[in-house]
TORPA-519939 format. One line per field, with one value per atom (N, C-alpha, C): residue number from 1; x, y, z. Coordinates in steps of 0.001 Angstrom, whole numbers, plus 500000, padded with zeros to 6 digits. Example, Ala and Ser with C-alpha at 12.3 -4.5 7.8 and 13.67 -1.06 7.14 Angstrom:
REM residues 2
k = [1|1|1|2|2|2] .
c1 = [513190|512300|513200|512850|513670|512900] .
c2 = [494310|495500|496700|497750|498940|500030] .
c3 = [507800|507800|507800|507080|507140|507870] .
This chain:
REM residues 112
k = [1|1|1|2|2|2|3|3|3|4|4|4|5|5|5|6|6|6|7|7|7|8|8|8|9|9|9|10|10|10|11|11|11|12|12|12|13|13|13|14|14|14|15|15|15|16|16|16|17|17|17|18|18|18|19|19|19|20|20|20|21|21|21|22|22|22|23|23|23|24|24|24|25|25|25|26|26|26|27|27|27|28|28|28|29|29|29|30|30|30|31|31|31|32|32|32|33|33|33|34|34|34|35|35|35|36|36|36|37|37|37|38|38|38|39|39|39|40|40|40|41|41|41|42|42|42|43|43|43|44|44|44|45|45|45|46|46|46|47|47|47|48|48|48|49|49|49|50|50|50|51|51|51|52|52|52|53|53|53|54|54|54|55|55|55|56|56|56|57|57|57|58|58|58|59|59|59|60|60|60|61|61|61|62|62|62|63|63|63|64|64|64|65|65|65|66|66|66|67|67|67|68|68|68|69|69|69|70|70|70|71|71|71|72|72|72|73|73|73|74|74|74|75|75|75|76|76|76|77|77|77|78|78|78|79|79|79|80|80|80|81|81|81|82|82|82|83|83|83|84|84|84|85|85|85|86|86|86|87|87|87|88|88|88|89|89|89|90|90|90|91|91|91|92|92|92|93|93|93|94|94|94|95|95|95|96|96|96|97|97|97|98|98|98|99|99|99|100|100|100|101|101|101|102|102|102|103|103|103|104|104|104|105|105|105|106|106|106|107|107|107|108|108|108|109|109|109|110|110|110|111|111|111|112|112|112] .
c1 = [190047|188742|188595|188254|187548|187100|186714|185997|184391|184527|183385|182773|182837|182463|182012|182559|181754|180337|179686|178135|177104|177839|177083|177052|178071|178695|177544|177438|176538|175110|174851|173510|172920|173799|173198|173271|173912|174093|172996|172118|170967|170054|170308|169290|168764|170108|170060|169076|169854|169763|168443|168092|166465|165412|164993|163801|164218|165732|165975|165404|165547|165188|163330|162769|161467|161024|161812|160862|161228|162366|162068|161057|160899|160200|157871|158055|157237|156677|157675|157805|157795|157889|157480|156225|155236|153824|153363|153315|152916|153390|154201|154394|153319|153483|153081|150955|151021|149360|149067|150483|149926|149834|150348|150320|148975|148625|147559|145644|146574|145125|144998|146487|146104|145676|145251|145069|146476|146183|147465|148110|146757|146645|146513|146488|146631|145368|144920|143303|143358|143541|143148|142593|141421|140030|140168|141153|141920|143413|143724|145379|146339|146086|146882|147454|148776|149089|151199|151300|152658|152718|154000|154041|154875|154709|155317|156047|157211|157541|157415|156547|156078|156655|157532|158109|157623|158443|157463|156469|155809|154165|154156|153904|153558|152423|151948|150834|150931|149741|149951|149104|149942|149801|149669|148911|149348|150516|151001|151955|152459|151710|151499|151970|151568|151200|153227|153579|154582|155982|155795|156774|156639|155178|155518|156176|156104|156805|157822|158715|160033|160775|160085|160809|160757|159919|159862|160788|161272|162236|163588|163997|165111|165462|164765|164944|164767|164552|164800|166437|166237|167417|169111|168927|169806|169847|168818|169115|169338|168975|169668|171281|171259|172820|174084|173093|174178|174322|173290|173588|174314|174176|175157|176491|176931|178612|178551|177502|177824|178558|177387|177992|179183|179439|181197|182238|181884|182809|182686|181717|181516|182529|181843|182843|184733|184479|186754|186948|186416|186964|186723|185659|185741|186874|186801|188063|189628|189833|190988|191105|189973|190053|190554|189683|189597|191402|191776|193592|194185|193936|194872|194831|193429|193120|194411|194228|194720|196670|197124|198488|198770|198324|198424|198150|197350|197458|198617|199064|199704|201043|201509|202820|202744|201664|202041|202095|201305|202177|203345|204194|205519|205888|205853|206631|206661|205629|205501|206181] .
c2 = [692873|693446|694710|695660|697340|697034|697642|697263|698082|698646|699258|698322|697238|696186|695029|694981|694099|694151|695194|695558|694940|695254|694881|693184|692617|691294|690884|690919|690656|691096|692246|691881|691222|690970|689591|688489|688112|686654|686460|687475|687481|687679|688706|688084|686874|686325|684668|683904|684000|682892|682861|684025|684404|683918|684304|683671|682137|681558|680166|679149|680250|679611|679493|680524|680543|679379|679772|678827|677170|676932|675623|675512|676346|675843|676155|676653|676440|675278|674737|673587|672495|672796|671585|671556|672853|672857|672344|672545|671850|670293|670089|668523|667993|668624|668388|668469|669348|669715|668326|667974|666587|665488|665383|663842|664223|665299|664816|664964|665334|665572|664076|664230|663200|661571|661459|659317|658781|657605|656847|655626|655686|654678|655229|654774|655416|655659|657045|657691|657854|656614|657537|658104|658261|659104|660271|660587|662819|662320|661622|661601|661423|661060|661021|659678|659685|658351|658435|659892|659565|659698|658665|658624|659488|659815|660997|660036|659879|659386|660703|660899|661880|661491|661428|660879|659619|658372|657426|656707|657914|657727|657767|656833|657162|657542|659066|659949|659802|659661|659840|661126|661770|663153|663313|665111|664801|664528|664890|664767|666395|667537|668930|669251|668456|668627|668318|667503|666025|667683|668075|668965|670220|670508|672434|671601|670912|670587|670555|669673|669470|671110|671718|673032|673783|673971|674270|673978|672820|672263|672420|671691|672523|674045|674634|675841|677003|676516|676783|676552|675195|674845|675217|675446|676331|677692|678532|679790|680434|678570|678960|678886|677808|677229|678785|679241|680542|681407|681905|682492|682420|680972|680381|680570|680568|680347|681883|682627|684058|684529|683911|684336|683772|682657|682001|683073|683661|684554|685807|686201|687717|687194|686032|685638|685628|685005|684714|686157|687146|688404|689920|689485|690395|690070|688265|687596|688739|688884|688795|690718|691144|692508|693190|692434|692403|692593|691104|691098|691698|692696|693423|694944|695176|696505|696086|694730|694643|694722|693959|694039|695252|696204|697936|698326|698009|698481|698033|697162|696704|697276|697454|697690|699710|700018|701728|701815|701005|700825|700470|699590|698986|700191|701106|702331|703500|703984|704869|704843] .
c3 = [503458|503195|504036|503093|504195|505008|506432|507325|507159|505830|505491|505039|504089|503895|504459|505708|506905|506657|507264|507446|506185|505058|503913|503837|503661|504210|504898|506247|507015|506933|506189|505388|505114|503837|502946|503585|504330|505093|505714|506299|507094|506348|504728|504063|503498|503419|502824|503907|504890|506128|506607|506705|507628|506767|505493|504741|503975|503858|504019|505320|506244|507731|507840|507419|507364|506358|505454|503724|504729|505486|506066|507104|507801|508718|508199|506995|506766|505590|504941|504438|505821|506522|507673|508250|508191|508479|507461|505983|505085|505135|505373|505831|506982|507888|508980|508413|507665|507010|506294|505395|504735|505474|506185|507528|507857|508222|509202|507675|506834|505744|504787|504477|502657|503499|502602|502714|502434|503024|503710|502625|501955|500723|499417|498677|497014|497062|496036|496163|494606|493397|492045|491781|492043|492057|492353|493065|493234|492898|492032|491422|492593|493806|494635|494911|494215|493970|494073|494427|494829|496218|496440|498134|498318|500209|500621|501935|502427|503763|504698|505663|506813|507513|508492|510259|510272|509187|509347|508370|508291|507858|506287|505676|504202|503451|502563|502600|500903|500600|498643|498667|497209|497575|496045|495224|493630|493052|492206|491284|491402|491502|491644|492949|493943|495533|496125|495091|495579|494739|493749|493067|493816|494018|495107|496366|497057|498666|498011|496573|496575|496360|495437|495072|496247|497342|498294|499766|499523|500260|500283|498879|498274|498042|497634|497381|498859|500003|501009|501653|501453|501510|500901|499732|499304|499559|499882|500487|501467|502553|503445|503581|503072|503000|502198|501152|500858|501898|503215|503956|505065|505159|506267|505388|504323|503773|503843|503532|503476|505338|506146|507354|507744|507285|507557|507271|506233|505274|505747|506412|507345|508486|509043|510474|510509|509446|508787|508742|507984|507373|508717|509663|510501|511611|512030|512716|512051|510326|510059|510154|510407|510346|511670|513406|513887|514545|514264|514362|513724|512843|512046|512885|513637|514582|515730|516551|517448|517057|515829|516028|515571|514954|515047|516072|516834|518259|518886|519248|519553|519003|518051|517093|517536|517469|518509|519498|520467|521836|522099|521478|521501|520891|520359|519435|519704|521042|521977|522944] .
């Protein structure tokens, strides 16, 4: 790989990684919002009738309420996870760039 290509590489890895990292940790205030808001018991009367396991704690929540946390979770989750394989793949390819500077260095000193 160019070593012009590094930088970009590592872009995206941090674009992945950084708002994967946020979308989780704000999927955990909304967790953390439903523990301490929804009822603990089934509420038909506001549709809140699927359970949620909180640290523990079981919260019935809508049907609406129960699908934005999941898409929210997951879909954090996978964007973080592409940025982390993105940064693996910045890390291997600057590692293999890195040793290719040094045994050219190396191979003109021995030739001088």
């Amino acid at each position: 790989m160019k070593r012009n290509n590094l930088p970009l590489l590592k872009f995206f890895a941090l674009l992945f990684m950084l708002p994967g990292l946020g979308g989780l940790v704000f999927s955990a205030m909304v967790s953390t919002d439903y523990l301490q808001n929804l009822p603990r018991s089934p509420a038909p009367e506001v549709e809140r009738m699927v359970p949620r396991n909180i640290q523990g704690i079981v919260v019935y929540q809508t049907p609406q309420e129960n699908q934005r946390l999941d898409i929210m979770e997951y879909s954090s989750v996978a964007i973080f996870l592409v940025g982390l394989v993105l940064g693996v793949v910045y890390l291997e390819k600057w590692s293999s760039v890195r040793q290719t500077e040094m045994d050219s260095d190396l191979l003109e000193e021995s030739g001088a």
